[in-house]
N, CA, C and O atoms as a Tinker XYZ file with bonds, in Angstrom:
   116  protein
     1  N     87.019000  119.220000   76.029000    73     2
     2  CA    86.213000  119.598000   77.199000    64     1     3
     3  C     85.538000  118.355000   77.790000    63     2     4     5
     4  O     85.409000  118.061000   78.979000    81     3
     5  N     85.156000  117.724000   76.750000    73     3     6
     6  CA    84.446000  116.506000   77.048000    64     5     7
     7  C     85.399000  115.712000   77.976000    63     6     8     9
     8  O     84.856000  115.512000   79.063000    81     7
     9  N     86.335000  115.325000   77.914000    73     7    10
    10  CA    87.882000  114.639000   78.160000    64     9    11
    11  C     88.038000  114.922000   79.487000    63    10    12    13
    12  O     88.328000  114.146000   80.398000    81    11
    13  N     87.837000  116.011000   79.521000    73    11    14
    14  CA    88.477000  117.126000   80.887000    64    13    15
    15  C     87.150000  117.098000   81.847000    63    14    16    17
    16  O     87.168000  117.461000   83.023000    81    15
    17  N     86.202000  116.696000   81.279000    73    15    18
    18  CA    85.092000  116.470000   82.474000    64    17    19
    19  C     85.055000  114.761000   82.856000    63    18    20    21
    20  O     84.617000  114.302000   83.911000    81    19
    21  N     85.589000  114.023000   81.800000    73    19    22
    22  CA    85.272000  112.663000   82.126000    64    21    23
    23  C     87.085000  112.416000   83.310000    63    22    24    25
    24  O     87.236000  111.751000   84.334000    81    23
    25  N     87.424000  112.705000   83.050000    73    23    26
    26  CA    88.842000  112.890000   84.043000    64    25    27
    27  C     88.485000  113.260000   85.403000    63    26    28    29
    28  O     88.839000  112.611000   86.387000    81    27
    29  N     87.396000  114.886000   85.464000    73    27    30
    30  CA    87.078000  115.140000   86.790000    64    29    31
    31  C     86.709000  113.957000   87.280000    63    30    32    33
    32  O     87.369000  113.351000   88.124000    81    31
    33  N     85.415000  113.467000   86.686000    73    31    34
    34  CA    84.675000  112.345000   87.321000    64    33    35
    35  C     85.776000  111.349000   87.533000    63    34    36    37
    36  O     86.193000  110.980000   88.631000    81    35
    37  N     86.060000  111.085000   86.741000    73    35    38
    38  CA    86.953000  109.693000   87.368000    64    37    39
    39  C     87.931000  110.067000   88.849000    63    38    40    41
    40  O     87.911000  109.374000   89.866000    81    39
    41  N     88.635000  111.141000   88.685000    73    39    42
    42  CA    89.060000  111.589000   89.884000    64    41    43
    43  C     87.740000  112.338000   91.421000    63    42    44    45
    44  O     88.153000  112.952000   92.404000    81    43
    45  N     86.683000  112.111000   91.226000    73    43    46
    46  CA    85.669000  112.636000   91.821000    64    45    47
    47  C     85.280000  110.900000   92.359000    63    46    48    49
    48  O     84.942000  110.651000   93.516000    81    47
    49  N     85.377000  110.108000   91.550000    73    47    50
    50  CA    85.008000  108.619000   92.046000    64    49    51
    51  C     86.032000  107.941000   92.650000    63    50    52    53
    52  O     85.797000  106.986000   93.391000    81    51
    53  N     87.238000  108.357000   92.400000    73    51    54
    54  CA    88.266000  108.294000   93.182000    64    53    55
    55  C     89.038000  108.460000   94.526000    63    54    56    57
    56  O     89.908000  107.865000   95.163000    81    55
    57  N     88.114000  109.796000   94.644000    73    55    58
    58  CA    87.827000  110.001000   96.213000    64    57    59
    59  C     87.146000  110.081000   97.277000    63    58    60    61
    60  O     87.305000  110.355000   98.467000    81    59
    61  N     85.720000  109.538000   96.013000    73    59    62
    62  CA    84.993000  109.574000   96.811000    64    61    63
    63  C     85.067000  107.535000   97.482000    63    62    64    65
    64  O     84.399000  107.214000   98.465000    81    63
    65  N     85.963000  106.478000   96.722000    73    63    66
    66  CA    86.234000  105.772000   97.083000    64    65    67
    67  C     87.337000  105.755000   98.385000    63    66    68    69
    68  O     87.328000  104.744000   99.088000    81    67
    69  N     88.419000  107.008000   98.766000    73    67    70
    70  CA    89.308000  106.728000   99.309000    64    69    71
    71  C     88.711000  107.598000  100.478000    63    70    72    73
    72  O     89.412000  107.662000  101.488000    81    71
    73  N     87.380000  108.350000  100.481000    73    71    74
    74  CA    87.042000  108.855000  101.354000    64    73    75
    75  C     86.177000  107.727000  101.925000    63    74    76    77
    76  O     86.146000  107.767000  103.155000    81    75
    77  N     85.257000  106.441000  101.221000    73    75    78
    78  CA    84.665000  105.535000  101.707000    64    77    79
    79  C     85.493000  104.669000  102.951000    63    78    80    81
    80  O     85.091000  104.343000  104.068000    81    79
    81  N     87.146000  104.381000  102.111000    73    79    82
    82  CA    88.105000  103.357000  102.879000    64    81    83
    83  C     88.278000  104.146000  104.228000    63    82    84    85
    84  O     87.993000  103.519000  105.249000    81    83
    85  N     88.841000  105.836000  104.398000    73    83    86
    86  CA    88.931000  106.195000  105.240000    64    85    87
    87  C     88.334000  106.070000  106.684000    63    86    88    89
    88  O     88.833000  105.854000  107.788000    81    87
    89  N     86.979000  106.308000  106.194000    73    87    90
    90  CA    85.823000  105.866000  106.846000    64    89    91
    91  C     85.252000  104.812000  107.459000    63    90    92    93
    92  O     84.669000  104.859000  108.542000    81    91
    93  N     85.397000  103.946000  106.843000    73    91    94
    94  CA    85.764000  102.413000  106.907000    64    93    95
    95  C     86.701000  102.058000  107.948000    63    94    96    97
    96  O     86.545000  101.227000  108.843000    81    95
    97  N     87.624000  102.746000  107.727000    73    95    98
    98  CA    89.424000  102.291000  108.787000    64    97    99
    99  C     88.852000  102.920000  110.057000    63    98   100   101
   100  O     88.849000  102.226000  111.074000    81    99
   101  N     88.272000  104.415000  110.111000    73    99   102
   102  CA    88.403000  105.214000  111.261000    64   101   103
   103  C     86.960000  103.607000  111.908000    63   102   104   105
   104  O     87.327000  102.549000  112.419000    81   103
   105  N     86.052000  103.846000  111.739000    73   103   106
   106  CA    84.936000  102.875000  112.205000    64   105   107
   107  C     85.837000  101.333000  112.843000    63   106   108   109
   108  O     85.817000  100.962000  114.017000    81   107
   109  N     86.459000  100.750000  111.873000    73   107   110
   110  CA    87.069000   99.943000  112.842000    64   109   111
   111  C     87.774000   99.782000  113.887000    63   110   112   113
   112  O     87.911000   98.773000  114.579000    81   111
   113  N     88.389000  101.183000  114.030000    73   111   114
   114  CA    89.101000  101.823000  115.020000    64   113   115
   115  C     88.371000  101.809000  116.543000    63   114   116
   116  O     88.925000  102.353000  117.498000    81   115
């Protein structure tokens, strides 16, 4: 369980990085 929550997070920091870049790209736009 433990495993399976540290996975969410890593995938939760994951998008919350590719939601940063997104953001990032649209702004330079």
């Amino acid at each position: 369980m433990i495993e399976n929550k540290n996975e969410a997070s890593r995938n939760l920091e994951k998008a919350l990085q590719v939601l940063e870049q997104a953001k990032q790209c649209v702004a330079n736009k």
